[in-house]
Every structure is written in C-alpha cells, then in structure tokens.
C-alpha positions in Angstrom: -32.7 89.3 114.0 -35.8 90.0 111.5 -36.7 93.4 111.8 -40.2 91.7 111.3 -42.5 88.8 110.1 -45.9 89.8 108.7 -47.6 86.4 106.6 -50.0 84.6 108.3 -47.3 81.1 108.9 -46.9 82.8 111.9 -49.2 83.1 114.7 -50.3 86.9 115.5 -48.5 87.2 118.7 -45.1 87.0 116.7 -46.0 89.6 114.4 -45.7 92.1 117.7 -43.3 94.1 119.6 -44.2 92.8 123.6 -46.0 96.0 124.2 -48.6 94.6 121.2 -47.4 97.1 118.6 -47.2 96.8 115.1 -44.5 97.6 113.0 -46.3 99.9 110.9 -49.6 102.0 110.7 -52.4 100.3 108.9 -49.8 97.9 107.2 -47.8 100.0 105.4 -44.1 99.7 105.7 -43.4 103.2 105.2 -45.1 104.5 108.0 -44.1 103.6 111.1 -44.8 102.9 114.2 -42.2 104.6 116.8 -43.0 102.0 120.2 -42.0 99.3 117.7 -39.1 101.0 116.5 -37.8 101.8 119.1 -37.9 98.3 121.1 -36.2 96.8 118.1 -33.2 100.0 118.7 -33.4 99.1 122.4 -32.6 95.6 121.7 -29.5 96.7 119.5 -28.5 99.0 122.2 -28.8 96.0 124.9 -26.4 94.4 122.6 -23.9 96.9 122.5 -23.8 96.9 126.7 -22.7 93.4 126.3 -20.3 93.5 123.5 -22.0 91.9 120.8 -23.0 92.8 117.6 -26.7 93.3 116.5 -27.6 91.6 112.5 -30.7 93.2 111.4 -32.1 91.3 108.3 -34.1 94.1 106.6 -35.3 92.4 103.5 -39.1 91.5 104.6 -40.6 94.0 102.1 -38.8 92.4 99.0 -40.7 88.7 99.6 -43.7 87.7 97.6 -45.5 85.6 100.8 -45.2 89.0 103.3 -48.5 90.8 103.5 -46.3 93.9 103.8 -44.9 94.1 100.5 -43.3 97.6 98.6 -43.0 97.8 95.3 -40.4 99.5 93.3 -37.1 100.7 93.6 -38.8 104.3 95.1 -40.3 102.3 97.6 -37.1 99.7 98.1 -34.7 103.5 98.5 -37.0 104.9 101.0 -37.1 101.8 103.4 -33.8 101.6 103.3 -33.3 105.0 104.5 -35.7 104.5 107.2 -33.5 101.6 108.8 -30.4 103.7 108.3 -32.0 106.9 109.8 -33.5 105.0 113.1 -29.6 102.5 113.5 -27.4 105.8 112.4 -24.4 106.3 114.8 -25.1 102.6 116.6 -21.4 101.1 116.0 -22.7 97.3 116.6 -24.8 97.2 113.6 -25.1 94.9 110.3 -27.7 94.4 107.8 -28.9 91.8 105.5 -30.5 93.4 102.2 -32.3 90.3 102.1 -34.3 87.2 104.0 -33.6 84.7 103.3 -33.9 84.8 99.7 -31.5 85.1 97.0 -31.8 89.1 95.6 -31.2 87.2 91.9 -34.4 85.3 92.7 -36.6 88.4 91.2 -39.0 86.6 93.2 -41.0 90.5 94.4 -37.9 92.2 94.5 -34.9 91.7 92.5 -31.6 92.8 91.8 -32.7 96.5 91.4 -34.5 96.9 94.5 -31.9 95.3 96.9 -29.4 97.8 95.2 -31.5 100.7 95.9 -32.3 99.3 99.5 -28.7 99.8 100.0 -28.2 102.7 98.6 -31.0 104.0 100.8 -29.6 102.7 103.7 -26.7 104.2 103.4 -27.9 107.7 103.0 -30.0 107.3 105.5 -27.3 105.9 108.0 -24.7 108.6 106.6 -27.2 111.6 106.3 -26.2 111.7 103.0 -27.4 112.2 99.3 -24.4 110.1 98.2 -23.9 106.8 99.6 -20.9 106.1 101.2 -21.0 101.9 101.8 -17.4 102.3 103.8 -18.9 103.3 107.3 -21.8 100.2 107.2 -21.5 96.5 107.4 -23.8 95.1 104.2 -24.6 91.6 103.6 -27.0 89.7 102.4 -29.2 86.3 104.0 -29.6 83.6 101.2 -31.8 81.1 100.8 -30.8 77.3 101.8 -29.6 76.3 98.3 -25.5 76.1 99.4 -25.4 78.9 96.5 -22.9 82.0 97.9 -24.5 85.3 97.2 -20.7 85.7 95.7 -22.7 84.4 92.4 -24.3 87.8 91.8 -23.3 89.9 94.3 -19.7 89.4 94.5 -18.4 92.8 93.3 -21.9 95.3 94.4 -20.1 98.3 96.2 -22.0 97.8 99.4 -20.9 94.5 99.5 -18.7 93.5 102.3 -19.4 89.9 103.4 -20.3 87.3 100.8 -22.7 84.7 102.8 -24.3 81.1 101.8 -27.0 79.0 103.4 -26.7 75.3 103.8 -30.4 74.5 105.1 -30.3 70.3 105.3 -27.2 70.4 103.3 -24.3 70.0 105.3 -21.7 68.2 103.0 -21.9 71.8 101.0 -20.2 74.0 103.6 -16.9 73.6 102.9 -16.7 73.5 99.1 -19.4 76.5 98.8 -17.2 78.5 101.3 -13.5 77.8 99.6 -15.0 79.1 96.3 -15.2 82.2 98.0 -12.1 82.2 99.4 -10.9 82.1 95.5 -12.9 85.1 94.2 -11.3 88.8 93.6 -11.1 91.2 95.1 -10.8 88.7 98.0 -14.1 89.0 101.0 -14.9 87.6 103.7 -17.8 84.9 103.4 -19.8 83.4 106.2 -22.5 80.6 106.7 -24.9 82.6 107.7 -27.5 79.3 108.5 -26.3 75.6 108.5 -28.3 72.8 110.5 -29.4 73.3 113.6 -33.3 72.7 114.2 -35.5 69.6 115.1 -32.9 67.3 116.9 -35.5 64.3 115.6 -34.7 65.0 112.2 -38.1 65.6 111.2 -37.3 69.2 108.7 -34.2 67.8 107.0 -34.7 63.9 107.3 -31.5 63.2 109.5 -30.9 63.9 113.1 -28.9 66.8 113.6 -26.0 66.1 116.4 -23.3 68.0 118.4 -20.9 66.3 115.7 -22.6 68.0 112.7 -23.0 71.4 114.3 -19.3 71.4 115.2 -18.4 70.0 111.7 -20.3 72.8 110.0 -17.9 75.2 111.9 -14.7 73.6 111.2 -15.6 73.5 107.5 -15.8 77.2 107.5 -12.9 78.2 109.5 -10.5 75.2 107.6 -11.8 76.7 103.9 -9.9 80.5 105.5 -13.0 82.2 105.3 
C-alpha cells in the first residue's frame, strides 16, 4: 500500500482518503491530518482481523516528481517517526523506506535520508531514542531495473528483506533473485513487482499470460529465496 500519491499523474480523487481528506495540512508532510491517518491505520487493522499482513511503502517524500517533498535528513528522521508513532504496537506491519525507487538513486533523497527514515521509524515505533531495527520489518521498493536493493543495501542494520523489481523484464527473476541467495550474512529477498498489468501488452510490449505470472513465482521459490 502507498501511504500516499501527491503529483498531478494521478487524478485528484486518488490523492484522498474516501472521506475527501488530505494527507496533510496545507501540503506539508509533517503535519498531519488525523481522519487520513487514521483510515490508512483502520485499513491495517482490517488486515490484521483477516490474517494478513499490511506493507506500507513510506518513501513518497524522498521522490523528485511528488509535490510533497522533505528535504534533509531532519526532515527524512522526523517522518519516519511519524509512521512509527501512528503503526507502533500493530504486529502485521512492514515498511518500504522507499517507492519505487532505488535509495542509491540520490534522485531527492539518497542514501542518507532513507537511513535516517529508518532510524526515525524505529524510534518512533519503539518509543525510543535508540533505534532498535529487531522488533520492525524494513525493506525497501525498487525501481523495475531487475537490480536487488542487495547492491547497496545488503548489510544496513534495518535491513531485513532484500527486494528487486522486474517491471517488463521477466527473464531477470531468477538470476537477480539467486544472487541473493549467495550474499552474507544470508537474507531473505523477494520480488516485490514482476508483470502483471495490461493483459494487451500495451506497457511492456508482450502480453502478459497466466503462464508468465506463474513462471515469475516459480523462479523465485526455485532460486530458495
């Protein structure tokens, strides 16, 4: 789930909660807006009636096209802390430092603010002034290069799941994932977004069948990640 989407690609109504909230008060991510807030912990906590876990990507800030940008690792800490302060105590939670983007990319943010977005995260999820990554899932949502965030973020303390992106690439899967199976200390690695869109093959330029879908799958689970 995206916490939120704020450029204009998307039309207005998606940049809302369903009672017509905004995220935030006059645009700025620091200062929130509860009724949003609080739908998006509902919807975690509707997931944890029904046994599943709840993925928050939480790296909208950090991307050059949002209109709701921070700047700065001060900024990057704080948001960070936010997120773990409203989740803290829901067991069903992960997070993605990132949105799809690469945090090597040092495209708004970079490496510096994704690490203090984790660091604030778990401060904030810990009620803590020393951040202890062992009670939180971490991970991160790549772009759709086929590169594992295993490149650069392999070893980060709050990193517990290595995770790659295949978008229209789907003879990657296997050889990106079994890298990771390789790496020390040994972590789990997922494909966090393979094919899946436009049947007609209008984004990638094939057609995307059952076959493929179930192929992406079995590449993952054969490579022993």
């Amino acid at each position: 789930v995206f916490c939120y989407v704020s450029n204009s690609y998307w039309p207005d109504a998606y940049r809302r909660a369903y009672d017509g909230s905004y995220p935030f008060n006059g645009g700025n991510p620091l200062s929130w807006n509860a009724s949003y807030w609080n739908i998006m912990k509902n919807c975690a906590q509707v997931a944890a009636n029904n046994n599943l876990f709840f993925c928050l990507m939480i790296g909208c800030p950090g991307r050059s096209e949002e209109d709701w940008k921070l700047y700065g690792t001060s900024d990057a800490y704080n948001w960070g802390y936010k997120i773990g302060e409203h989740f803290r105590g829901m067991n069903n939670m992960m997070f993605g430092l990132t949105l799809d983007r690469h945090a090597d990319y040092n495209d708004h943010w970079g490496i510096s603010e994704f690490r203090a977005e984790a660091e604030g995260l778990a401060n904030g999820w810990n009620n803590s002034g020393t951040p202890n990554y062992s009670t939180l899932f971490i991970t991160l949502h790549p772009n759709g290069d086929s590169r594992s965030t295993s490149a650069y973020w392999h070893t980060e303390p709050s990193n517990y799941m290595n995770a790659h992106q295949e978008w229209g690439a789907p003879q990657n899967v296997y050889n990106t994932s079994i890298a990771d199976y390789w790496k020390t200390p040994y972590k789990p690695s997922a494909m966090v977004e393979g094919c899946y869109e436009s049947y007609g093959g209008t984004d990638y330029g094939f057609q995307v069948t059952p076959l493929m879908i179930n192929q992406q799958a079995m590449h993952c689970f054969f490579a022993g990640v």
